[in-house]
Residue, then its C-alpha position, 0 to 999 in steps of 0.5 A: x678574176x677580180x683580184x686579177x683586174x686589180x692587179x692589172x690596174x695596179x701594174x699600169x699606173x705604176x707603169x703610168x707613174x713610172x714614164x711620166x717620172x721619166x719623162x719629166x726628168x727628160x724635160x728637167x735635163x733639157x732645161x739644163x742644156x738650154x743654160x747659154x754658154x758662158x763667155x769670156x772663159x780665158x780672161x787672163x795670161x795666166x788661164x791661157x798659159x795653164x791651158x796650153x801647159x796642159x795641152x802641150x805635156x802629153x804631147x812634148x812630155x812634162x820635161x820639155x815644157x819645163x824646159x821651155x818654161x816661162x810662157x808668155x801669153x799675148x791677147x791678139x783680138x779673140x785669140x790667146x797665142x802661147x809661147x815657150x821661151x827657148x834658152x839664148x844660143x840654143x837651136x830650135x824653136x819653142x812650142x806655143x798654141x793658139x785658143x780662144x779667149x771666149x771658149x778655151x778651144x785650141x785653134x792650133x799647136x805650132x813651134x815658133x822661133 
């Protein structure tokens, strides 16, 4: 019987140790979470252009956005608007997006002339 008791005593502070491990690691992760957002993440041109080339090809497919390559980027207050070139006497318009400078969001994918 007493090696029954011991055993029971055992068990629980392993099981003890065991929730207090996890919930110190809980606490750990949420401190990492706490960690403010980093600011200006598009600082440049060419971040914004890399961003939008890699949002525009699975949509448009490589082919296209080579096509309309070089892209230009212009800064208008918070937001970065992307443009594809569209060849001299061709139809048409060229891809160009809208994303934050503060936090890389698209804003929005639209064609311009």
């Amino acid at each position: 019987m007493l090696t029954a008791i011991r055993a029971t005593a055992a068990v629980s502070l392993l099981v003890t140790a065991f929730l207090a491990h996890g919930q110190s690691v809980q606490a750990k992760d949420m401190r990492i979470n706490d960690v403010p957002p980093i600011r200006n993440l598009v600082p440049d041109a060419e971040t914004a252009i890399a961003i939008a080339t890699a949002v525009l090809i699975p949509i448009y497919g490589e082919r296209q956005v080579k096509f309309e390559s070089p892209f230009t980027a212009s800064l208008e207050g918070s937001t970065w608007l992307v443009v594809g070139h569209v060849p001299e006497g061709w139809l048409g318009s060229a891809a160009a997006v809208e994303l934050s400078k503060e936090n890389g969001r698209i804003i929005r994918i639209l064609h311009v002339r």
